[in-house]
N, C-alpha and C positions, 0 to 999 in steps of 0.2 A: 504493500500500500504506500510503501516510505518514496517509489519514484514516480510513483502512476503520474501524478499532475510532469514532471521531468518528460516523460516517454511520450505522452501528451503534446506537450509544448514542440520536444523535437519535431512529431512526428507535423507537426501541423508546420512549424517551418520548415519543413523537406518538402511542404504541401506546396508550399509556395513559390519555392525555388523551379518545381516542377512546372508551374504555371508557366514560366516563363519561357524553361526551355521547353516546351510544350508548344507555347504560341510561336517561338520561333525556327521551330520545326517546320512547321505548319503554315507557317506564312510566305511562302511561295520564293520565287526570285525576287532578284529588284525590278527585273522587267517587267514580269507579271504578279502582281503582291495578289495574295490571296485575303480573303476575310479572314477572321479569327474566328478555329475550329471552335466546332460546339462543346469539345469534349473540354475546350481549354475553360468555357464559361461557367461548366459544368463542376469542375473544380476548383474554380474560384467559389464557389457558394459552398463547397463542402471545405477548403480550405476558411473561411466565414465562422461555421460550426466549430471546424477544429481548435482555431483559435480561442475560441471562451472555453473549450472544454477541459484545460488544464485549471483554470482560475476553477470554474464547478466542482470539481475531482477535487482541488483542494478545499474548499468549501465543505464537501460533503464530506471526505475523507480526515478533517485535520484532526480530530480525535486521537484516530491510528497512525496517525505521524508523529515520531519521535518529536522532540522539544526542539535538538538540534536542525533539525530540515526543517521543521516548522517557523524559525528563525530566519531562517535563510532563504525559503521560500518568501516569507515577507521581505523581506532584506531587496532582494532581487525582482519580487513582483511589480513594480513598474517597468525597470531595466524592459524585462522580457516581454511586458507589455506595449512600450513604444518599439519593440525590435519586431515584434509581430505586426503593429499599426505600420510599422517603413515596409515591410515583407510585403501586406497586402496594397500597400500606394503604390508599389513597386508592379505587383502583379496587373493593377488598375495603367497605371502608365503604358507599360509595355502591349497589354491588350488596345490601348487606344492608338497608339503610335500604329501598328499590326491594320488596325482597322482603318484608320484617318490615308493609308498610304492608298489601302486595297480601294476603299474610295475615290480618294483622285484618280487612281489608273480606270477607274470603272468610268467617272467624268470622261477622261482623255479619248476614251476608247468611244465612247458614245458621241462625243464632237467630231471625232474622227467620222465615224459610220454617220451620221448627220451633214457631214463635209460632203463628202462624199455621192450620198446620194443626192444633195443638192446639188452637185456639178452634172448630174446627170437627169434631171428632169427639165425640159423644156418648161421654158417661159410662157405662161397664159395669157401675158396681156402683150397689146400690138407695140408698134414703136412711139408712138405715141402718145404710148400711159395709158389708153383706154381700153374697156373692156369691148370686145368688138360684138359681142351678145346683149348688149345692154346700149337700148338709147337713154341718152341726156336729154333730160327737160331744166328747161330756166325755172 
């Protein structure tokens, strides 16, 4: 019971770490940047859980914790708390950065396809601006 909240804490910052290299597996070339996978967004939320779930575990557990860990757990509970808050900003960055790229190139790509088929449709109106289907009244 003396590590549970410790094994806890790791395991959820290893959660984190994985977010990352996860989205940047996963996120394509520079050429062609991909969106950020689902599985990445999927563990950002269970990475979310993992995170309170050492603070709970001590909570629940600090009875069956020795006096010395119990000590040191407080001692260090903020520490480990703002290193989990940088872990998940971290995770939040890196997934926007992932997604803000795959968006531009998605913009580029559609001005392009847009360019494009605009050079290739003929013009509807005459050369002189008017529509030759339609009379003008005063």
């Amino acid at each position: 019971m003396t590590l549970i909240p410790l094994i806890l804490w790791l395991i959820a910052a290893a959660c984190c770490i994985a977010i990352v290299i996860l989205a940047r597996h996963y996120a394509g070339t520079k050429e062609e940047p991909k969106p950020v996978a689902k599985s990445a967004i999927a563990l950002h939320f269970v990475s979310l859980v993992l995170a309170m779930a050492p603070y709970v575990a001590f909570i629940i557990y600090r009875h069956d914790i020795s006096a010395a860990m119990r000590t040191w757990y407080t001692k260090v509970g903020w520490v480990s708390g703002a290193v989990l808050v940088a872990l998940i900003a971290w995770d939040l960055w890196a997934m926007y950065r992932i997604a803000s790229k795959a968006a531009e190139d998605q913009a580029r790509r559609a001005k392009q396809h847009a360019e494009q088929h605009a050079d290739a449709q003929p013009s509807s109106q005459t050369a002189g601006g008017e529509n030759p289907g339609r009379s003008q009244s005063l």
